[in-house]
C-alpha positions as CSV (number, residue, x, y, z in Angstrom):
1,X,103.8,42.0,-212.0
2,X,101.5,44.9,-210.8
3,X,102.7,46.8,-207.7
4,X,99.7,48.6,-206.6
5,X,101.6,50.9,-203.7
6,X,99.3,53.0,-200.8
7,X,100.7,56.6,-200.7
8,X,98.2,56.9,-197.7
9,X,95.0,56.1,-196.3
10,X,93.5,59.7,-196.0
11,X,91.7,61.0,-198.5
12,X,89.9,64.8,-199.6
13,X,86.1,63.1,-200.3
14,X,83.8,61.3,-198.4
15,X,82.0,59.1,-201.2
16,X,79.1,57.3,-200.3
17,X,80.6,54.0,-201.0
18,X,83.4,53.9,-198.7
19,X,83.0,57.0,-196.4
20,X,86.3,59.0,-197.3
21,X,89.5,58.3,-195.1
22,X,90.4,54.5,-194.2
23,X,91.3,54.9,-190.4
24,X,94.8,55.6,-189.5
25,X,95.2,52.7,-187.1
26,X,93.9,50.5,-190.7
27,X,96.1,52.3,-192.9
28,X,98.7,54.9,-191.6
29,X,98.7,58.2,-193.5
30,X,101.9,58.0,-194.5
31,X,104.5,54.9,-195.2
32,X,106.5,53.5,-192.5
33,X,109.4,52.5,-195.5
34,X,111.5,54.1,-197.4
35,X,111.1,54.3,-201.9
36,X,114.7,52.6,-201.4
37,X,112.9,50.0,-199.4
38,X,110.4,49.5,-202.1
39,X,113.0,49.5,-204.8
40,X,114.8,46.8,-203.4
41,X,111.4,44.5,-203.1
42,X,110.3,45.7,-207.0
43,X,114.1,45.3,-208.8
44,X,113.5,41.7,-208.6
45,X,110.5,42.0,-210.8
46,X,112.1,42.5,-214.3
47,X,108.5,44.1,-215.8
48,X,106.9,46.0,-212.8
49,X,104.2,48.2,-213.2
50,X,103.5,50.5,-210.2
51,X,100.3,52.5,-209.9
52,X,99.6,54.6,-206.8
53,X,96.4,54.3,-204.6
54,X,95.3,55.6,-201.3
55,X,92.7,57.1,-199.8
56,X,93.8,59.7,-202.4
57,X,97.2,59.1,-203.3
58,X,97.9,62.5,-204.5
59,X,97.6,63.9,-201.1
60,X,101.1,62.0,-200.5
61,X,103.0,63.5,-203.7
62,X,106.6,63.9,-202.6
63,X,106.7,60.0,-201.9
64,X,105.0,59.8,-205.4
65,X,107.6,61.9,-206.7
66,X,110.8,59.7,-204.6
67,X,109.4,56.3,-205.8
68,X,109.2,57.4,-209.4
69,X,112.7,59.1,-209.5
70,X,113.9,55.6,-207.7
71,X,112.5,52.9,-209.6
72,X,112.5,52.0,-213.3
73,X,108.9,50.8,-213.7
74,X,105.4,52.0,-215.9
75,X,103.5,53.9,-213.3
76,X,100.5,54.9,-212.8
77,X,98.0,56.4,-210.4
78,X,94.2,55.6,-209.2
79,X,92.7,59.3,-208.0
80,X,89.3,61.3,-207.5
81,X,90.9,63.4,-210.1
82,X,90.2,66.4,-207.7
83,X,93.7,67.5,-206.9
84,X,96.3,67.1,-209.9
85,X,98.2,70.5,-209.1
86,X,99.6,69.0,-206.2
87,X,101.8,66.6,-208.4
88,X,104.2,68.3,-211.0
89,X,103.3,68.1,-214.9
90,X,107.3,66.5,-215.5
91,X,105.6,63.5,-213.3
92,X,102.4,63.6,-214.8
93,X,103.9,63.3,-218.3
94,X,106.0,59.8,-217.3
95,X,102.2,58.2,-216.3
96,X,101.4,55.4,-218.1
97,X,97.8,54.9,-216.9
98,X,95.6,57.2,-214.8
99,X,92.4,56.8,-213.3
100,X,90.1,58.9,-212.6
101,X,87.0,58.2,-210.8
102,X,84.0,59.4,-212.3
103,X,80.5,57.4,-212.5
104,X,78.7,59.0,-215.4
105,X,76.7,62.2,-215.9
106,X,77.0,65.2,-213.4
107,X,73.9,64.8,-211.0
108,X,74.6,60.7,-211.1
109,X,79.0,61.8,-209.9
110,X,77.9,64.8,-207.6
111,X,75.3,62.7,-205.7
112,X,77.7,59.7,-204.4
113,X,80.7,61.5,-204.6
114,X,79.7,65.0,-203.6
115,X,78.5,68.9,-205.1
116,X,81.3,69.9,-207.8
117,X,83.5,66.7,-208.2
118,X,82.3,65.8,-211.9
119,X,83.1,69.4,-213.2
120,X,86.5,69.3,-211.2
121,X,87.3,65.6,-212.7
122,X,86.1,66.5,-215.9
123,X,88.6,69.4,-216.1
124,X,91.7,67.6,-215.1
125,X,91.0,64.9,-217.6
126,X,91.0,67.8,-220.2
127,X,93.9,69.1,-218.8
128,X,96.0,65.6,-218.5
129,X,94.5,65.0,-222.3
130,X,96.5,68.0,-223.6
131,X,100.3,66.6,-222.7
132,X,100.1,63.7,-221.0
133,X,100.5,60.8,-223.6
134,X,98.6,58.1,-221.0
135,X,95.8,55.9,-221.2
136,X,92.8,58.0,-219.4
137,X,90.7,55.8,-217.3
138,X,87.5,56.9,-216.4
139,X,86.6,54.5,-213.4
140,X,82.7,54.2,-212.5
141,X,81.4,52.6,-209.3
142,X,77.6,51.6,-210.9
143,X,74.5,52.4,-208.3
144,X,71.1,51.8,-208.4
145,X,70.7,54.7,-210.0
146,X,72.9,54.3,-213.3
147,X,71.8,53.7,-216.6
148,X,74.9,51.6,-217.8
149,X,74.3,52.5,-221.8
150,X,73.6,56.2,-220.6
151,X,76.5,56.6,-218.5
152,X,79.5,55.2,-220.7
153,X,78.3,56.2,-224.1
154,X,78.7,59.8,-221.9
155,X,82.1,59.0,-220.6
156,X,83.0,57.6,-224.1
157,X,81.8,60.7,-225.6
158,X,83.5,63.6,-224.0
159,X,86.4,63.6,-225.2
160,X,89.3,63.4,-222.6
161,X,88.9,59.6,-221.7
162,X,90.6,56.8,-223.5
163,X,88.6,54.1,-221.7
164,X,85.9,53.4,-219.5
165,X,85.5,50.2,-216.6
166,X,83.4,49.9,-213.7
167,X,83.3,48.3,-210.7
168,X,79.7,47.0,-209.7
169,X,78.5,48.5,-205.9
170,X,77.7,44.9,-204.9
171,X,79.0,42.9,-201.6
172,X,81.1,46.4,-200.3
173,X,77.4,48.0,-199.8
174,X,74.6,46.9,-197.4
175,X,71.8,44.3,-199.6
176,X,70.0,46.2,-202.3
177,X,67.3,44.8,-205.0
178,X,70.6,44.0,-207.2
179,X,69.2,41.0,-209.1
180,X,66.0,43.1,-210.5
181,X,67.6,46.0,-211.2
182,X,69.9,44.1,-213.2
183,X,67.3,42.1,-215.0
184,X,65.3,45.5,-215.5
185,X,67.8,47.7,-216.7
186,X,71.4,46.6,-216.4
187,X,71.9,43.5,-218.6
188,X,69.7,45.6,-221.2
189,X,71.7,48.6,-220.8
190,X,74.9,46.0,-221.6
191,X,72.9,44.4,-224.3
192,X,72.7,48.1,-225.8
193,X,76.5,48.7,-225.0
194,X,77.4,45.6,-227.1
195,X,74.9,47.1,-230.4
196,X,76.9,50.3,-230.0
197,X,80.5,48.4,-230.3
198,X,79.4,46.6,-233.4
199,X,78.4,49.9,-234.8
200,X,82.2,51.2,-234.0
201,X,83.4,48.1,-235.5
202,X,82.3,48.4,-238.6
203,X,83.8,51.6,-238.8
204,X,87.2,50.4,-237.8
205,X,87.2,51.9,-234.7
206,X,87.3,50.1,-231.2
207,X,85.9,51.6,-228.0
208,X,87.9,51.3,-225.0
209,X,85.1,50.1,-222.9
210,X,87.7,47.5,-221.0
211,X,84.7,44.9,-219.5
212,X,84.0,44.2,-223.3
213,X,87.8,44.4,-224.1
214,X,88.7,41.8,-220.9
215,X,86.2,39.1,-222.1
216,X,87.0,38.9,-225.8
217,X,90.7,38.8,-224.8
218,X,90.1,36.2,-222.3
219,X,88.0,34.2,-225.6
220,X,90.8,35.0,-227.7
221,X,93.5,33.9,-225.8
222,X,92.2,30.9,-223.7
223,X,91.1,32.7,-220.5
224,X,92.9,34.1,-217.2
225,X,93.2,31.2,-215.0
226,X,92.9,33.4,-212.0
227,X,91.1,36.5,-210.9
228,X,91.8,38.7,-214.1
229,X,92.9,41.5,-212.1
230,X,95.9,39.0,-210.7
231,X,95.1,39.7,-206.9
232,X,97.8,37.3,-204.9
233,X,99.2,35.9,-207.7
234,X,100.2,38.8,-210.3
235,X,99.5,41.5,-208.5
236,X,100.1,42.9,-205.2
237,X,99.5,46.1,-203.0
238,X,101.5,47.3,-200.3
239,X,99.9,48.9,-197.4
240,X,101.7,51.8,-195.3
241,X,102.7,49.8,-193.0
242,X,104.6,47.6,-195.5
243,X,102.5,44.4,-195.3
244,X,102.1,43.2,-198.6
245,X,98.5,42.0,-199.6
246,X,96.4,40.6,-202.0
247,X,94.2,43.5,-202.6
248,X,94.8,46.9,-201.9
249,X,90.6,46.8,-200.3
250,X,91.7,43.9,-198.4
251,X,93.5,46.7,-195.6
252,X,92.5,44.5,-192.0
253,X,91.8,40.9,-193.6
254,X,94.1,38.5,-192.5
255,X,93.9,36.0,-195.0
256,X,95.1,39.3,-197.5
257,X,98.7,39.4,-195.9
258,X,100.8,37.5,-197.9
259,X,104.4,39.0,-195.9
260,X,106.1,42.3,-195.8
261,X,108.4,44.8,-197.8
262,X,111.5,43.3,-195.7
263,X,110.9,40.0,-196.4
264,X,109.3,39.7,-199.3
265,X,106.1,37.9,-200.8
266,X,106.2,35.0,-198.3
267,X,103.0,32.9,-200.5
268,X,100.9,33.8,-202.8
269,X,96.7,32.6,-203.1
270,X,95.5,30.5,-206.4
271,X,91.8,30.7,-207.4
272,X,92.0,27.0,-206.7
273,X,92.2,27.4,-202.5
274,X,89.5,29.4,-202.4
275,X,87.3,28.6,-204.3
276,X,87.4,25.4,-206.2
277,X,83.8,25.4,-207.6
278,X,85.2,28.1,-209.9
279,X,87.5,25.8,-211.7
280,X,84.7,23.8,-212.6
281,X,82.2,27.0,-213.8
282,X,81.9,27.1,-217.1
283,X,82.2,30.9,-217.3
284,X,85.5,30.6,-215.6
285,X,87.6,30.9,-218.6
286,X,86.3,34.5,-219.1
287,X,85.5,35.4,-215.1
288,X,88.1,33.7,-213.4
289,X,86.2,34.0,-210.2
290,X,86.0,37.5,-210.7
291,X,87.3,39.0,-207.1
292,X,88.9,37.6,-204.8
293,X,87.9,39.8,-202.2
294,X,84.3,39.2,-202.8
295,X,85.0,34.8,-202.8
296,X,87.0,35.2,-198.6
297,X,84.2,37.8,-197.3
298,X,81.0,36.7,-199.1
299,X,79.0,39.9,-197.4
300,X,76.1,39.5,-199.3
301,X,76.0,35.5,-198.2
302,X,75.5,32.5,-200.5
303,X,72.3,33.7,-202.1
304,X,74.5,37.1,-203.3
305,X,77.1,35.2,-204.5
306,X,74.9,33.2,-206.9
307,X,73.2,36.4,-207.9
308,X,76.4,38.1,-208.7
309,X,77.5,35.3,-210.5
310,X,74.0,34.9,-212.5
311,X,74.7,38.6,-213.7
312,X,78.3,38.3,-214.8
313,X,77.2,35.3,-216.6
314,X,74.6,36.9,-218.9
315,X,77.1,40.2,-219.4
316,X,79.2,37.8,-220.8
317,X,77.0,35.9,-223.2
318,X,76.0,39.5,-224.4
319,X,79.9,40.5,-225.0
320,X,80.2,36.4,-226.7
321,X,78.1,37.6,-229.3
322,X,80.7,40.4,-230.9
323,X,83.6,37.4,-231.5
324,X,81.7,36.8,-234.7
325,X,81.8,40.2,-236.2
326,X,85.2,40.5,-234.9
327,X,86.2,37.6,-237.0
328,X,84.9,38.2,-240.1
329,X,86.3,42.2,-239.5
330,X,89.3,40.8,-238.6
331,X,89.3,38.6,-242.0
332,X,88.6,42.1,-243.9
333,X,91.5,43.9,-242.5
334,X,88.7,46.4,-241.0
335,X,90.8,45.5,-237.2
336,X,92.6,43.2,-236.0
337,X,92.4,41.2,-232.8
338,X,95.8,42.4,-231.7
339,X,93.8,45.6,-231.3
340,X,91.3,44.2,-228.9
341,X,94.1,42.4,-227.0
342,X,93.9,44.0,-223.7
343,X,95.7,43.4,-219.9
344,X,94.6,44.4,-217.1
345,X,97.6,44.1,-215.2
346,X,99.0,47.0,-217.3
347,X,96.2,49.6,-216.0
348,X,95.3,47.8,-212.3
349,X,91.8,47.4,-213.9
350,X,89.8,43.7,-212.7
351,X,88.1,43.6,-216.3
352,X,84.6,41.6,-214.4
353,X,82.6,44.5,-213.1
Protein backbone atom coordinates (compact mmCIF):
# COMPACT_ATOMS: atom_id res chain seq x y z
CA UNK A 1 0.00 0.00 0.00
CA UNK A 2 1.05 3.79 -0.29
CA UNK A 3 1.56 5.53 3.00
CA UNK A 4 1.52 9.11 2.10
CA UNK A 5 2.80 10.51 5.78
CA UNK A 6 2.44 14.72 6.62
CA UNK A 7 5.84 15.73 8.17
CA UNK A 8 3.92 19.11 8.71
CA UNK A 9 1.55 21.58 7.54
CA UNK A 10 3.87 24.60 7.24
CA UNK A 11 5.51 25.29 4.41
CA UNK A 12 8.60 28.01 2.84
CA UNK A 13 6.27 29.32 -0.39
CA UNK A 14 3.13 30.72 -0.81
CA UNK A 15 2.06 29.40 -4.38
CA UNK A 16 -0.87 30.81 -5.90
CA UNK A 17 -2.74 27.58 -5.86
CA UNK A 18 -2.94 26.83 -2.32
CA UNK A 19 -1.61 29.99 -0.48
CA UNK A 20 1.53 28.43 1.36
CA UNK A 21 1.04 27.05 5.07
CA UNK A 22 -2.28 24.83 5.76
CA UNK A 23 -3.34 26.31 9.17
CA UNK A 24 -2.04 24.88 12.23
CA UNK A 25 -5.44 24.21 13.92
CA UNK A 26 -6.02 22.06 10.08
CA UNK A 27 -2.85 20.50 10.20
CA UNK A 28 -0.39 20.86 13.21
CA UNK A 29 3.18 21.66 12.29
CA UNK A 30 4.51 18.95 13.70
CA UNK A 31 3.17 15.17 14.52
CA UNK A 32 1.40 14.41 17.62
CA UNK A 33 2.92 10.41 17.23
CA UNK A 34 5.73 8.92 17.48
CA UNK A 35 7.89 7.01 14.01
CA UNK A 36 7.40 3.93 16.47
CA UNK A 37 3.75 4.71 16.40
CA UNK A 38 3.77 4.78 12.71
CA UNK A 39 5.90 1.64 12.49
CA UNK A 40 3.56 -0.31 14.32
CA UNK A 41 0.42 0.88 11.94
CA UNK A 42 2.76 0.27 8.50
CA UNK A 43 4.52 -3.44 9.71
CA UNK A 44 1.31 -4.87 8.89
CA UNK A 45 1.54 -3.82 5.37
CA UNK A 46 4.14 -6.38 3.91
CA UNK A 47 4.96 -3.90 0.61
CA UNK A 48 4.63 -0.25 2.05
CA UNK A 49 5.73 2.54 0.23
CA UNK A 50 6.05 5.77 2.30
CA UNK A 51 6.53 9.09 0.65
CA UNK A 52 6.58 12.32 2.75
CA UNK A 53 4.29 15.46 2.14
CA UNK A 54 3.53 18.54 4.05
CA UNK A 55 3.24 21.89 3.56
CA UNK A 56 6.94 21.20 2.76
CA UNK A 57 7.95 18.17 4.25
CA UNK A 58 11.59 18.93 4.32
CA UNK A 59 11.01 21.66 6.83
CA UNK A 60 10.40 18.54 9.35
CA UNK A 61 13.68 16.50 8.44
CA UNK A 62 14.66 14.90 11.78
CA UNK A 63 11.17 13.02 11.85
CA UNK A 64 12.08 12.26 8.10
CA UNK A 65 15.15 11.04 9.16
CA UNK A 66 13.47 8.72 12.54
CA UNK A 67 10.75 7.21 10.25
CA UNK A 68 13.18 6.15 7.63
CA UNK A 69 15.80 4.69 10.15
CA UNK A 70 12.45 2.88 11.80
CA UNK A 71 10.65 1.36 9.05
CA UNK A 72 11.62 -1.02 6.29
CA UNK A 73 9.67 0.59 3.43
CA UNK A 74 10.51 2.41 -0.34
CA UNK A 75 10.32 6.04 0.47
CA UNK A 76 9.87 8.85 -1.02
CA UNK A 77 9.20 12.56 -0.78
CA UNK A 78 6.79 15.25 -2.53
CA UNK A 79 8.79 18.90 -2.15
CA UNK A 80 9.06 22.47 -3.72
CA UNK A 81 12.54 21.22 -4.28
CA UNK A 82 13.73 24.59 -2.60
CA UNK A 83 15.42 23.27 0.53
CA UNK A 84 17.30 19.72 -0.05
CA UNK A 85 20.36 20.79 2.28
CA UNK A 86 18.21 20.46 5.21
CA UNK A 87 17.99 16.59 4.64
CA UNK A 88 21.36 14.65 4.63
CA UNK A 89 22.66 13.05 1.19
CA UNK A 90 22.93 9.23 3.20
CA UNK A 91 18.95 9.86 3.24
CA UNK A 92 18.61 11.30 0.01
CA UNK A 93 20.47 8.37 -1.61
CA UNK A 94 17.81 5.53 0.07
CA UNK A 95 14.74 7.72 -1.93
CA UNK A 96 13.03 5.84 -4.25
CA UNK A 97 10.92 8.53 -5.80
CA UNK A 98 11.16 12.32 -5.43
CA UNK A 99 9.04 14.97 -6.54
CA UNK A 100 9.69 18.01 -7.25
CA UNK A 101 7.28 20.68 -8.17
CA UNK A 102 8.04 22.52 -11.08
CA UNK A 103 5.28 23.76 -13.84
CA UNK A 104 7.29 24.31 -16.96
CA UNK A 105 9.56 27.06 -18.19
CA UNK A 106 11.04 29.81 -15.74
CA UNK A 107 8.56 32.84 -16.14
CA UNK A 108 5.44 30.12 -16.27
CA UNK A 109 7.20 28.42 -12.35
CA UNK A 110 8.31 31.94 -10.99
CA UNK A 111 4.81 33.52 -11.64
CA UNK A 112 2.55 30.95 -9.50
CA UNK A 113 5.15 29.81 -7.33
CA UNK A 114 7.26 32.84 -6.83
CA UNK A 115 10.77 35.00 -8.20
CA UNK A 116 13.71 32.36 -8.19
CA UNK A 117 11.94 28.95 -7.43
CA UNK A 118 12.55 27.32 -11.07
CA UNK A 119 16.41 28.14 -10.92
CA UNK A 120 16.55 26.82 -7.25
CA UNK A 121 14.38 23.46 -8.31
CA UNK A 122 16.19 23.16 -11.29
CA UNK A 123 19.44 22.99 -9.39
CA UNK A 124 18.54 20.49 -6.82
CA UNK A 125 17.27 18.17 -9.53
CA UNK A 126 20.80 18.47 -10.98
CA UNK A 127 22.23 17.91 -7.80
CA UNK A 128 19.92 14.77 -6.75
CA UNK A 129 20.62 13.51 -10.61
CA UNK A 130 24.34 13.15 -9.75
CA UNK A 131 24.03 10.27 -6.79
CA UNK A 132 20.81 9.75 -6.06
CA UNK A 133 19.67 6.54 -8.08
CA UNK A 134 15.64 7.67 -7.79
CA UNK A 135 13.07 8.25 -10.15
CA UNK A 136 12.97 12.29 -10.53
CA UNK A 137 9.47 13.56 -10.78
CA UNK A 138 8.91 16.79 -12.10
CA UNK A 139 5.28 17.58 -10.83
CA UNK A 140 3.38 20.52 -12.85
CA UNK A 141 0.17 22.11 -11.58
CA UNK A 142 -1.18 23.23 -15.42
CA UNK A 143 -2.74 27.09 -15.55
CA UNK A 144 -4.25 28.99 -17.93
CA UNK A 145 -1.27 29.99 -18.96
CA UNK A 146 0.57 26.63 -19.93
CA UNK A 147 1.20 25.40 -23.18
CA UNK A 148 1.06 21.56 -22.23
CA UNK A 149 3.43 20.44 -25.44
CA UNK A 150 5.77 23.52 -24.56
CA UNK A 151 6.02 22.84 -20.96
CA UNK A 152 6.88 18.92 -20.82
CA UNK A 153 8.91 18.63 -23.89
CA UNK A 154 10.97 21.40 -21.59
CA UNK A 155 10.90 19.36 -18.45
CA UNK A 156 11.52 16.26 -20.61
CA UNK A 157 14.43 17.94 -22.05
CA UNK A 158 16.65 19.22 -19.37
CA UNK A 159 18.17 16.68 -18.35
CA UNK A 160 17.72 15.94 -14.55
CA UNK A 161 14.05 14.59 -14.67
CA UNK A 162 13.09 11.01 -15.14
CA UNK A 163 9.39 11.79 -15.64
CA UNK A 164 6.97 14.35 -15.89
CA UNK A 165 2.86 14.38 -14.43
CA UNK A 166 0.60 17.04 -13.86
CA UNK A 167 -2.10 17.78 -11.92
CA UNK A 168 -4.85 19.98 -13.82
CA UNK A 169 -5.76 23.48 -11.61
CA UNK A 170 -9.49 22.60 -11.90
CA UNK A 171 -12.19 22.30 -8.95
CA UNK A 172 -9.14 23.50 -6.03
CA UNK A 173 -9.34 27.09 -7.99
CA UNK A 174 -12.20 29.63 -8.28
CA UNK A 175 -14.25 28.88 -12.09
CA UNK A 176 -12.07 29.73 -14.97
CA UNK A 177 -12.89 29.41 -18.96
CA UNK A 178 -11.46 25.67 -18.43
CA UNK A 179 -13.51 24.02 -21.14
CA UNK A 180 -12.17 26.61 -24.08
CA UNK A 181 -8.93 26.74 -23.06
CA UNK A 182 -8.89 23.18 -23.31
CA UNK A 183 -10.50 22.90 -26.61
CA UNK A 184 -8.13 25.83 -27.93
CA UNK A 185 -4.96 24.80 -26.76
CA UNK A 186 -4.77 21.86 -24.28
CA UNK A 187 -6.22 18.82 -25.98
CA UNK A 188 -4.02 20.02 -29.08
CA UNK A 189 -1.07 20.56 -27.05
CA UNK A 190 -1.80 16.55 -25.84
CA UNK A 191 -2.54 15.70 -29.38
CA UNK A 192 1.13 17.06 -30.12
CA UNK A 193 2.49 15.27 -26.87
CA UNK A 194 1.21 11.95 -28.17
CA UNK A 195 3.06 12.70 -32.07
CA UNK A 196 6.25 13.37 -30.00
CA UNK A 197 5.97 9.71 -28.13
CA UNK A 198 5.55 7.90 -31.30
CA UNK A 199 8.60 9.64 -32.55
CA UNK A 200 10.52 8.21 -29.31
CA UNK A 201 9.00 5.02 -29.97
CA UNK A 202 10.38 4.31 -32.87
CA UNK A 203 13.56 4.93 -31.63
CA UNK A 204 13.25 2.53 -28.76
CA UNK A 205 13.05 4.88 -26.31
CA UNK A 206 9.99 5.66 -23.95
CA UNK A 207 9.33 9.07 -22.38
CA UNK A 208 8.36 9.01 -18.88
CA UNK A 209 5.52 11.39 -19.36
CA UNK A 210 3.33 9.19 -16.60
CA UNK A 211 -0.47 10.52 -17.83
CA UNK A 212 0.47 8.67 -21.25
CA UNK A 213 2.23 5.81 -19.18
CA UNK A 214 -1.06 5.41 -16.65
CA UNK A 215 -3.61 5.04 -19.62
CA UNK A 216 -1.83 2.52 -21.72
CA UNK A 217 -1.17 0.54 -18.56
CA UNK A 218 -4.60 0.79 -17.52
CA UNK A 219 -5.46 -0.57 -21.62
CA UNK A 220 -2.94 -3.12 -21.12
CA UNK A 221 -3.84 -4.51 -18.09
CA UNK A 222 -7.73 -4.28 -17.80
CA UNK A 223 -8.01 -0.85 -16.01
CA UNK A 224 -7.80 0.33 -12.14
CA UNK A 225 -11.08 -0.33 -10.82
CA UNK A 226 -10.77 2.62 -8.49
CA UNK A 227 -9.21 6.04 -8.45
CA UNK A 228 -5.76 5.21 -10.01
CA UNK A 229 -4.01 6.95 -7.45
CA UNK A 230 -5.75 4.38 -4.76
CA UNK A 231 -7.15 7.19 -2.41
CA UNK A 232 -9.19 5.13 0.51
CA UNK A 233 -8.55 1.96 -0.81
CA UNK A 234 -4.65 1.56 -1.59
CA UNK A 235 -3.47 4.38 -0.43
CA UNK A 236 -3.61 6.39 2.59
CA UNK A 237 -2.17 9.72 4.27
CA UNK A 238 -1.77 10.43 7.78
CA UNK A 239 -2.36 13.80 8.96
CA UNK A 240 -0.29 15.28 12.08
CA UNK A 241 -2.71 14.66 14.24
CA UNK A 242 -2.74 10.98 13.35
CA UNK A 243 -6.18 10.67 11.68
CA UNK A 244 -5.74 8.66 8.76
CA UNK A 245 -7.47 9.90 5.53
CA UNK A 246 -8.20 9.22 2.13
CA UNK A 247 -6.25 12.03 0.57
CA UNK A 248 -3.60 13.83 2.02
CA UNK A 249 -5.79 17.44 0.35
CA UNK A 250 -8.68 16.01 2.05
CA UNK A 251 -7.06 17.78 5.69
CA UNK A 252 -10.85 19.10 7.41
CA UNK A 253 -13.31 16.72 5.21
CA UNK A 254 -15.07 14.49 7.24
CA UNK A 255 -16.08 12.02 4.92
CA UNK A 256 -11.81 11.71 4.38
CA UNK A 257 -11.24 10.24 7.93
CA UNK A 258 -11.23 6.73 7.66
CA UNK A 259 -9.71 6.14 11.70
CA UNK A 260 -6.46 6.91 13.43
CA UNK A 261 -2.74 5.66 13.80
CA UNK A 262 -3.99 3.93 17.21
CA UNK A 263 -6.53 2.12 15.85
CA UNK A 264 -5.95 1.54 12.64
CA UNK A 265 -7.87 1.97 9.13
CA UNK A 266 -11.37 1.55 10.64
CA UNK A 267 -13.13 1.48 6.59
CA UNK A 268 -12.00 2.13 3.61
CA UNK A 269 -14.24 4.14 0.43
CA UNK A 270 -14.81 2.16 -3.06
CA UNK A 271 -15.46 4.20 -6.21
CA UNK A 272 -18.73 2.40 -6.11
CA UNK A 273 -20.27 4.64 -2.82
CA UNK A 274 -19.54 7.64 -4.31
CA UNK A 275 -20.09 7.63 -7.31
CA UNK A 276 -21.81 4.84 -9.07
CA UNK A 277 -22.36 6.54 -12.47
CA UNK A 278 -18.56 5.89 -12.86
CA UNK A 279 -18.91 2.18 -12.94
CA UNK A 280 -21.04 2.54 -15.74
CA UNK A 281 -18.77 5.35 -17.88
CA UNK A 282 -17.21 3.95 -20.43
CA UNK A 283 -13.95 5.70 -19.87
CA UNK A 284 -13.83 4.12 -16.48
CA UNK A 285 -11.53 1.46 -17.20
CA UNK A 286 -8.76 3.98 -17.98
CA UNK A 287 -10.08 7.07 -15.39
CA UNK A 288 -11.46 5.25 -12.68
CA UNK A 289 -13.30 8.31 -11.57
CA UNK A 290 -10.17 10.12 -11.63
CA UNK A 291 -10.16 11.91 -7.92
CA UNK A 292 -11.86 11.22 -5.32
CA UNK A 293 -11.54 14.42 -3.83
CA UNK A 294 -12.92 16.13 -6.75
CA UNK A 295 -16.38 13.29 -6.92
CA UNK A 296 -17.32 14.27 -2.44
CA UNK A 297 -16.69 18.25 -3.04
CA UNK A 298 -17.84 18.88 -6.56
CA UNK A 299 -16.59 22.89 -6.25
CA UNK A 300 -17.02 23.58 -9.60
CA UNK A 301 -20.79 22.03 -9.48
CA UNK A 302 -22.44 19.55 -11.91
CA UNK A 303 -21.76 21.52 -15.09
CA UNK A 304 -17.65 21.36 -13.97
CA UNK A 305 -17.81 17.98 -13.40
CA UNK A 306 -19.16 17.10 -16.86
CA UNK A 307 -16.62 19.45 -18.29
CA UNK A 308 -13.70 17.82 -16.52
CA UNK A 309 -14.86 14.68 -17.43
CA UNK A 310 -15.42 15.81 -21.33
CA UNK A 311 -11.59 16.69 -21.19
CA UNK A 312 -10.12 13.60 -19.67
CA UNK A 313 -12.21 11.70 -22.13
CA UNK A 314 -10.68 13.23 -25.29
CA UNK A 315 -6.88 13.09 -23.49
CA UNK A 316 -7.54 9.71 -23.49
CA UNK A 317 -8.74 8.84 -26.94
CA UNK A 318 -5.59 10.90 -28.06
CA UNK A 319 -3.15 8.56 -25.74
CA UNK A 320 -5.66 5.23 -27.26
CA UNK A 321 -4.14 5.92 -30.46
CA UNK A 322 -0.25 4.96 -29.54
CA UNK A 323 -1.61 1.05 -28.39
CA UNK A 324 -1.27 0.39 -32.09
CA UNK A 325 2.33 1.44 -32.64
CA UNK A 326 3.12 -0.07 -29.36
CA UNK A 327 1.94 -3.39 -30.63
CA UNK A 328 3.45 -3.73 -33.70
CA UNK A 329 6.93 -2.22 -31.77
CA UNK A 330 6.39 -4.46 -29.28
CA UNK A 331 6.09 -7.40 -32.05
CA UNK A 332 9.60 -6.02 -33.44
CA UNK A 333 11.41 -6.31 -30.21
CA UNK A 334 11.94 -2.26 -30.66
CA UNK A 335 10.11 -2.17 -26.62
CA UNK A 336 8.27 -4.12 -24.86
CA UNK A 337 5.04 -3.39 -22.91
CA UNK A 338 6.66 -4.45 -19.72
CA UNK A 339 8.50 -1.21 -20.28
CA UNK A 340 5.42 0.97 -20.40
CA UNK A 341 3.94 -0.88 -17.41
CA UNK A 342 3.72 1.73 -14.92
CA UNK A 343 2.10 2.20 -11.06
CA UNK A 344 1.23 4.83 -9.57
CA UNK A 345 1.09 3.70 -6.23
CA UNK A 346 4.92 3.28 -6.38
CA UNK A 347 5.57 7.22 -6.96
CA UNK A 348 2.12 8.72 -5.07
CA UNK A 349 1.37 9.96 -8.69
CA UNK A 350 -2.89 9.94 -9.68
CA UNK A 351 -1.88 9.21 -13.48
CA UNK A 352 -5.58 11.41 -14.66
CA UNK A 353 -4.43 14.92 -14.63
Amino acid sequence: MLWIIHTTGKCNLKCSYCGGSIPEELMPWKPRYSARELKKLIDSDPDPTIIFYGGEPLLNPDFIMEVMDSIEARFGVQTNGTLPHLLPEYYWKRMDTVLLSIDGVEWLTDKYRGKGVYRRVLSTAKWLSEFCNCRRIARMTVTRDTCIYRDVIHLLELGPFTHVHWQLNVVWSSKWPFLEWAKNRYLRGIANLVQYMAGKLVDGEIPGIIPFLGVLTAEKTGGWGHIPCGAGLRSFSIATDGRILACPIAIGEKWATLGNIWSGIEKVIRIDYVSPNCLSCDYFKWCGGRCLYSLYEKYWGDEGQKEICWVTKRTIDHILKLVPLIDRLSKKGVISWDEILYDPLMDSTEVIP
